[in-house]
C-alpha positions in Angstrom: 69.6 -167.3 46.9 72.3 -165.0 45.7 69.6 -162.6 44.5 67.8 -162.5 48.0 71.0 -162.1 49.8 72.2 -158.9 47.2 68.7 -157.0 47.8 68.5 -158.0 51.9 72.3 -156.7 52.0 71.7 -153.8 49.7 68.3 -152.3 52.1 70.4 -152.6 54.8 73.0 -150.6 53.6 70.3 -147.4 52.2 69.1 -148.1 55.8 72.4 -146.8 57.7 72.6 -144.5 55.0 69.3 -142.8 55.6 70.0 -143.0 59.5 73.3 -141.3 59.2 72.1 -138.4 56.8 68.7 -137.7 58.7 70.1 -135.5 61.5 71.9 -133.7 59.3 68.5 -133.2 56.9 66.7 -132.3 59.5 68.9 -129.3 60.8 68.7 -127.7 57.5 64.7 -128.4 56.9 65.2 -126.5 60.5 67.5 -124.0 60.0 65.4 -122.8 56.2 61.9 -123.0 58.7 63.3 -120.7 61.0 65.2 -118.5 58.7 62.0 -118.2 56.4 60.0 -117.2 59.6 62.5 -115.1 60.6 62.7 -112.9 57.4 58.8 -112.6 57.2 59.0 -110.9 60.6 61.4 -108.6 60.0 60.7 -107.4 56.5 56.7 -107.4 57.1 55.1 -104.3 58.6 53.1 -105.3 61.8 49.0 -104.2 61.3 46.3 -104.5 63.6 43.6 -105.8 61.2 39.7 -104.0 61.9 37.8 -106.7 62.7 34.6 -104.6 63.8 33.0 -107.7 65.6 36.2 -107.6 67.6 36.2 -103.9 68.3 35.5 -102.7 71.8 33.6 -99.6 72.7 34.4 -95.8 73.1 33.9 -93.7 75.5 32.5 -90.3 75.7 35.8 -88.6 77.1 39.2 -89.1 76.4 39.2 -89.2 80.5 37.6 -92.7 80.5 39.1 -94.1 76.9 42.4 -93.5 79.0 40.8 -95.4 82.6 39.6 -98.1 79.3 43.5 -98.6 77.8 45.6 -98.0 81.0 47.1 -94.8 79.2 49.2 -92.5 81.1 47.3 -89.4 82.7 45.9 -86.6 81.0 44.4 -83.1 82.1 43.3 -80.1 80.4 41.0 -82.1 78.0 40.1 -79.6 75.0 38.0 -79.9 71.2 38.4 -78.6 68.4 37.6 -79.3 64.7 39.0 -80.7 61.5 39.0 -77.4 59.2 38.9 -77.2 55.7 42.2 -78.1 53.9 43.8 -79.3 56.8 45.4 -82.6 57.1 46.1 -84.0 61.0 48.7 -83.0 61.3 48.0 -79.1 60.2 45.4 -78.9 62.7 47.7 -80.6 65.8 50.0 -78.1 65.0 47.3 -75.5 65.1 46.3 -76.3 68.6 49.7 -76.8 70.0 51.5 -80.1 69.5 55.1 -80.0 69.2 56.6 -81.3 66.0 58.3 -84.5 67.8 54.5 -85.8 68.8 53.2 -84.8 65.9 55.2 -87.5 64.0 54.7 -89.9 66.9 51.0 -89.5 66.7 50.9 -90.0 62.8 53.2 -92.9 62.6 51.3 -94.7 65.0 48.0 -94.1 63.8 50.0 -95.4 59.9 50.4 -98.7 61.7 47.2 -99.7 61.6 45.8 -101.4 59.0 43.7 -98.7 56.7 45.7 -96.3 58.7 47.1 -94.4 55.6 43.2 -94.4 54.3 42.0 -93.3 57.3 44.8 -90.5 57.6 43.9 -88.9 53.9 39.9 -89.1 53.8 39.8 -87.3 57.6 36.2 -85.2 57.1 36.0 -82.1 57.3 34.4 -80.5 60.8 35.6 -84.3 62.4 35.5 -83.5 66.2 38.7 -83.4 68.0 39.1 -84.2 71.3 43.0 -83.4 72.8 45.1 -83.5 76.1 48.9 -82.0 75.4 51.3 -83.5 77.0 53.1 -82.1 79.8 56.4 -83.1 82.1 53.7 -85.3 84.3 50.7 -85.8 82.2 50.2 -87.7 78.4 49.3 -86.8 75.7 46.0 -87.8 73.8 43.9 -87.6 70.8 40.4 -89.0 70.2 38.9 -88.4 66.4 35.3 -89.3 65.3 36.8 -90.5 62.2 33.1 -91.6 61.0 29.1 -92.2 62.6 30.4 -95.2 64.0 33.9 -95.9 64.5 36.3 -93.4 67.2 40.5 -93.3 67.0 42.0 -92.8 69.9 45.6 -92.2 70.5 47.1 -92.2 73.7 50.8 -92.1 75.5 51.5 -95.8 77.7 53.6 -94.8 80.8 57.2 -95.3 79.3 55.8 -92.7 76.8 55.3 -94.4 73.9 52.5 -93.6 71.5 49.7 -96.2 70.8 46.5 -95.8 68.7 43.3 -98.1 68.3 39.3 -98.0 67.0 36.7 -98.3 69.0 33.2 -98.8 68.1 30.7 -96.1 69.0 27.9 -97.6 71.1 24.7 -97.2 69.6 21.1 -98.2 70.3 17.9 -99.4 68.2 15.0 -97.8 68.9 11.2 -98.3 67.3 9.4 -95.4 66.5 6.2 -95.1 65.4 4.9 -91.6 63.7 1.5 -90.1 63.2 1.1 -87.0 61.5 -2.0 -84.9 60.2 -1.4 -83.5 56.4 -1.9 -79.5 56.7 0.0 -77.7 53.7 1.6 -80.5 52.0 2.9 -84.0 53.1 6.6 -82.2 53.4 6.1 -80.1 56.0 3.6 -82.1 57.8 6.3 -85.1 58.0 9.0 -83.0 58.6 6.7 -81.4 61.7 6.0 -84.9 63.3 9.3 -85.5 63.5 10.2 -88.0 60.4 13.7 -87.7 59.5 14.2 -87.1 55.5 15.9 -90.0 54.7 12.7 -91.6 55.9 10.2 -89.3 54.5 12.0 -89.5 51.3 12.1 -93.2 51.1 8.1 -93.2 52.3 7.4 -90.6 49.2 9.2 -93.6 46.6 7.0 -96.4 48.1 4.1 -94.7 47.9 4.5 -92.9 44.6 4.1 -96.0 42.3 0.0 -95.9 43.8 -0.2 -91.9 44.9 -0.2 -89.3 42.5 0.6 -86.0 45.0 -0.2 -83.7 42.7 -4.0 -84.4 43.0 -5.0 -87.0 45.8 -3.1 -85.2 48.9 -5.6 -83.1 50.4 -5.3 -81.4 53.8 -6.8 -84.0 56.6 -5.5 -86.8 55.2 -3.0 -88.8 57.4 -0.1 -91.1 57.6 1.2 -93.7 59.7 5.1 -95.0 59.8 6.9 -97.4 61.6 10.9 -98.0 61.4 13.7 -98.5 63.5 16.2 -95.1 64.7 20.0 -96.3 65.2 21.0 -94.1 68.3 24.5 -92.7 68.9 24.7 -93.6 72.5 27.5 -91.2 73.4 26.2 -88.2 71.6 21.9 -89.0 72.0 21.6 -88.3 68.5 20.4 -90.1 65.3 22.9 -92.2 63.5 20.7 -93.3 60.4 17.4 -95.5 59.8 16.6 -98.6 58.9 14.2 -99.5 56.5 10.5 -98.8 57.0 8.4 -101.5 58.3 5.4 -100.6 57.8 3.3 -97.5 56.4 -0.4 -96.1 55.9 -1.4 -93.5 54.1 -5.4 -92.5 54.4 -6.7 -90.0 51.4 -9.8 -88.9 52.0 -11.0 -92.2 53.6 -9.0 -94.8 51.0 -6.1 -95.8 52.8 -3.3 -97.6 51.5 -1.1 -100.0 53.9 2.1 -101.7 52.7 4.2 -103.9 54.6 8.0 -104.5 54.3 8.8 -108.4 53.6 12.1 -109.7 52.3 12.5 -111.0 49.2 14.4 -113.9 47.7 17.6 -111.7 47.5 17.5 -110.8 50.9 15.7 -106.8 49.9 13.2 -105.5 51.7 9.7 -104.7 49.3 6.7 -103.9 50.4 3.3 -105.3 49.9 -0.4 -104.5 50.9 -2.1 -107.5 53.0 -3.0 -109.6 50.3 1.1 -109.7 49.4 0.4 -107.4 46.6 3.4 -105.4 45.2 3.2 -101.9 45.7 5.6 -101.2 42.9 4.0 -100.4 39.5 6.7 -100.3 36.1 6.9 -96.8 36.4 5.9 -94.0 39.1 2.9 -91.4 38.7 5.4 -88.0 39.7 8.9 -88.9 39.6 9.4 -85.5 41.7 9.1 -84.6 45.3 6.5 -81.5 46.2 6.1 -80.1 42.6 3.2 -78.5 41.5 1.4 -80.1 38.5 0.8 -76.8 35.7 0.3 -78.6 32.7 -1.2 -81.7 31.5 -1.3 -84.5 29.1 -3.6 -82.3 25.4 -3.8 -79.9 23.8 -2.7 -76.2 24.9 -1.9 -73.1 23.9 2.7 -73.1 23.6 3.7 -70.2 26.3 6.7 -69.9 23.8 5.6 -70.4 20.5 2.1 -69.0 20.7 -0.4 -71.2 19.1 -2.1 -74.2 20.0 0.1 -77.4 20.0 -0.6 -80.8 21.4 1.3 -81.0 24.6 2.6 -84.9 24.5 3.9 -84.7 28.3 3.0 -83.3 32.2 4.7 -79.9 33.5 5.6 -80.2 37.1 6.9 -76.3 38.6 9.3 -76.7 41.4 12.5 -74.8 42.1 15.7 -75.4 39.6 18.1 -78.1 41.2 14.6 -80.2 42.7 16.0 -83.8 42.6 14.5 -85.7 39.6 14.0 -89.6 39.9 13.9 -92.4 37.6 10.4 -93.6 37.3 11.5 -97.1 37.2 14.3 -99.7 36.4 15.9 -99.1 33.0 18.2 -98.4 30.8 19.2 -94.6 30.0 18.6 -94.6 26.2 19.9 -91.0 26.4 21.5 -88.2 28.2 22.3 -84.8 27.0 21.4 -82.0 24.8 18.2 -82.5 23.0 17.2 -79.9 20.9 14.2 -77.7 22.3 14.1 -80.3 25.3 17.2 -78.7 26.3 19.1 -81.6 29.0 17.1 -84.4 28.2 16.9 -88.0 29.7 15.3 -91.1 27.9 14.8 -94.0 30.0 13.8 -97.5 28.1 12.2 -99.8 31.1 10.8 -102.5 28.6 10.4 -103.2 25.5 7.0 -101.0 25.8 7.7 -98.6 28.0 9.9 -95.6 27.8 9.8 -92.5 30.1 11.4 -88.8 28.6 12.4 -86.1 31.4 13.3 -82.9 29.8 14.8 -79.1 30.9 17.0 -80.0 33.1 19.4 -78.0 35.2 21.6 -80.6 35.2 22.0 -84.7 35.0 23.4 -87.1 37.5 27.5 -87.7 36.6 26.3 -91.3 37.2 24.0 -90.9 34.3 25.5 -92.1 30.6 23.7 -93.7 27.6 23.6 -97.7 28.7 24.0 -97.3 32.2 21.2 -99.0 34.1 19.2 -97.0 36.8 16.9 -98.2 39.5 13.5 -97.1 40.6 13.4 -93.7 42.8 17.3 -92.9 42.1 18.1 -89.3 41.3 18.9 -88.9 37.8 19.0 -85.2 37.5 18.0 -82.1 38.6 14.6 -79.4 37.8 16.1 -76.5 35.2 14.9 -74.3 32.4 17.0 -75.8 29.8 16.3 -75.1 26.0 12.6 -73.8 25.0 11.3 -72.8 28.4 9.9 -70.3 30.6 11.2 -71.4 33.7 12.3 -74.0 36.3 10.1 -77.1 35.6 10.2 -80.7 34.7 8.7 -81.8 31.6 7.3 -85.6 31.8 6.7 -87.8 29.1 5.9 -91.3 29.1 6.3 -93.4 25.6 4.6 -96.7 24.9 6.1 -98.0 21.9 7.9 -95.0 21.2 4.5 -92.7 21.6 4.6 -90.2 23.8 1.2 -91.1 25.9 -1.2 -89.5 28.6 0.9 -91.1 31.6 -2.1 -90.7 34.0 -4.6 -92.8 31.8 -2.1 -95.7 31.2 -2.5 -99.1 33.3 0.6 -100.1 34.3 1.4 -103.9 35.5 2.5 -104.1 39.3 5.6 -105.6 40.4 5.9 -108.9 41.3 4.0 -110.3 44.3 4.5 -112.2 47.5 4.9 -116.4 46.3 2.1 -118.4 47.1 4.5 -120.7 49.0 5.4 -117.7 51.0 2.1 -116.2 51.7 1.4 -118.0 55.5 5.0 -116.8 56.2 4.2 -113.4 54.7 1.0 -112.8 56.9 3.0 -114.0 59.9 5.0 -111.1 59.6 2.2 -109.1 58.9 1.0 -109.9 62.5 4.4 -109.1 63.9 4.5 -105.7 62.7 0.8 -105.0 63.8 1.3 -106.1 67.7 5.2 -103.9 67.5 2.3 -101.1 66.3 -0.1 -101.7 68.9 2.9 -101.8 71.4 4.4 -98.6 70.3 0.9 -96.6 70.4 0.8 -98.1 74.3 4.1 -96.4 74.8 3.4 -93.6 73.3 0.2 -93.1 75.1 1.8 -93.3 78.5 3.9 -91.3 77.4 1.7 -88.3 76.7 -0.4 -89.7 79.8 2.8 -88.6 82.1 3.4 -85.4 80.0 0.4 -84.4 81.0 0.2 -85.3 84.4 3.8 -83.8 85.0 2.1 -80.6 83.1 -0.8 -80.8 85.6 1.0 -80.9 89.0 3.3 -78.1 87.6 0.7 -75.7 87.2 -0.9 -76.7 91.0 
């Protein structure tokens, strides 16, 4: 009983204890809450994060950005440039800011978050567009900081100054090109109006099957099918997506490849069957060379006697981008002897590929650093015993220099067999975008003409 009675007594007594002290507790957990809060707000800088999903979108004046942000007025709307060796605030002293704005403009464009990033890596030839501020009018600044993304700056009516970024508009458009091969596959791309990231990225994914030294011949044709991003402000190209599809037809053998993604999410590109049209390594790894020596024996153009010549000579003009063949490892990079600037790619543990008299190589280009198929590596020179600009091409099979136009070479991989009926689906997508984009373009040129036609009457 007397034990019952001491622990009963003893609870009640932490009880009023615990009462009695809790208000006071809980002030102080209060108080340190606040006063914690309280310092985090003062002491931390205030940033707008870029959340681009959050953006909203420019305008093509700094007329309606203003009407956009409720900014105060603005007239006399000029443009100008970003020159060379000028920062922001160089240039809006150039074209008239006073100092006082200046500042104003700059520190409010540091707020942001990335601001200082954004403030030193300004390109060069950036379009400015301005408004000075006057006695009744505000002051404004809109930059085309990069292809997609505007800052604008702008006074609020008690004439403080506020920046944001807005999000260019842009557009996807499919396109569809056909072209005729005159002269050379360049030109005749260039002439239908392929852009040359495209063209460039159409000569990789056809070089691993093409040689284009020796199959192009004029008649032959192409087909290509990718998607344009459109700056909707400007009506001008922004950059391409990857090709869909493409179709090349030499002297009636045409080849067709399809894009599908992979497992990793990259697009490849497969004939109908899901065959890869990667190969190890590429016939040419150059763009529009000319082919002058091949794979035997000939007579040395330095040297003077008859030598076997373990490689193919490809003429083009020095600084022609060179590409790695395939994926690899560079074995080595640098002086080599008669080679002059040399580059030894090992793709396998059969394969190696040799480029030699080189202008120059790639700064990303060191011994163990891994390349990728179609990536410039360096550039066509006349480096060490040599006549002039040219690359010199060797490809080694178990450290044999071989005749790299006689060699089989094992394709890349192909489309699962669990993924075939998927893979053909999309085959069938991208023939009926095809067949709707030759409708298009067929009225199209159906009311050219007839616009052409009633002209003339």
């Amino acid at each position: 009983m007397k034990k019952v009675f001491k622990i009963n007594t003893l609870f009640k007594v932490l009880t009023v204890v615990v009462f009695c002290t809790l208000p006071f507790f809980s002030l102080h957990v209060k108080n340190a809450i606040a006063s914690a809060f309280n310092i985090d707000l003062n002491n931390s800088p205030v940033k707008r994060p870029i959340d681009l999903a959050s953006l909203q979108e420019s305008s093509d004046t700094i007329y309606n950005m203003t009407q956009k942000v409720g900014a105060k007025l603005t007239t006399e709307i000029k443009k100008t440039t970003l020159k060379k060796n000028e920062t922001l605030s160089t240039a809006l002293s150039r074209i008239k800011f006073n100092p006082k704005d200046i500042n104003f403009i700059v520190e409010s464009i540091y707020s942001l978050k990335g601001g200082k990033n954004i403030l030193n890596t300004l390109p060069v030839g950036m379009d400015i567009s301005y408004s000075i501020p006057t006695n009744l009018t505000g002051g404004a600044v809109k930059l085309n900081i990069s292809k997609t993304r505007d800052l604008f700056v702008w006074q609020d009516f008690e004439n403080n100054y506020l920046s944001e970024i807005f999000l260019r508009p842009t557009k996807l458009e499919s396109t569809l090109i056909k072209g005729v091969i005159e002269s050379n596959l360049y030109m005749s791309a260039i002439n239908a109006g392929m852009p040359e990231n495209t063209l460039l990225e159409m000569i990789n994914l056809l070089g691993f099957s093409v040689d284009f030294q020796r199959e192009i011949r004029e008649g032959d044709t192409f087909e290509i099918m990718f998607t344009k991003e459109i700056d909707v402000l400007k009506n001008s190209l922004m950059q391409t997506k990857p090709i869909n599809y493409v179709s090349i037809n030499l002297s009636g053998n045409e080849l067709i490849f399809y894009k599908f993604y992979d497992e990793y999410g990259v697009p490849q590109y497969y004939d109908q069957e899901g065959k890869s049209s990667k190969r190890t390594i590429m016939k040419t790894p150059i763009n529009g060379a000319k082919l002058t020596s091949r794979y035997g024996n000939r007579k040395h153009p330095v040297l003077g006697y008859t030598k076997l010549h373990r490689g193919l000579d490809f003429a083009a003009p020095t600084g022609t981008p060179v590409f790695a063949a395939g994926d690899g490892v560079v074995e080595k990079a640098g002086w080599n002897g008669s080679y002059g600037r040399y580059i030894r790619i090992r793709h396998s543990g059969t394969f190696k590929t040799a480029y030699a008299h080189l202008s120059g190589i790639h700064k990303k280009i060191r011994i163990g650093s891994r390349v990728s198929q179609g990536k410039v590596i360096g550039y066509v020179g006349s480096s060490g015993r040599s006549t002039g600009p040219h690359l010199h091409y060797e490809v080694l099979r178990n450290d044999k220099q071989v005749n790299p136009m006689n060699i089989k070479l094992p394709s890349g991989k192909n489309v699962p067999k669990e993924k075939l009926i998927f893979f053909q689906k999309t085959v069938e997508e991208i023939m009926n975008q095809k067949l709707a984009l030759e409708k298009l373009n067929d009225n199209k040129k159906f009311a050219t003409n007839r616009l052409k036609a009633d002209d003339s009457n």
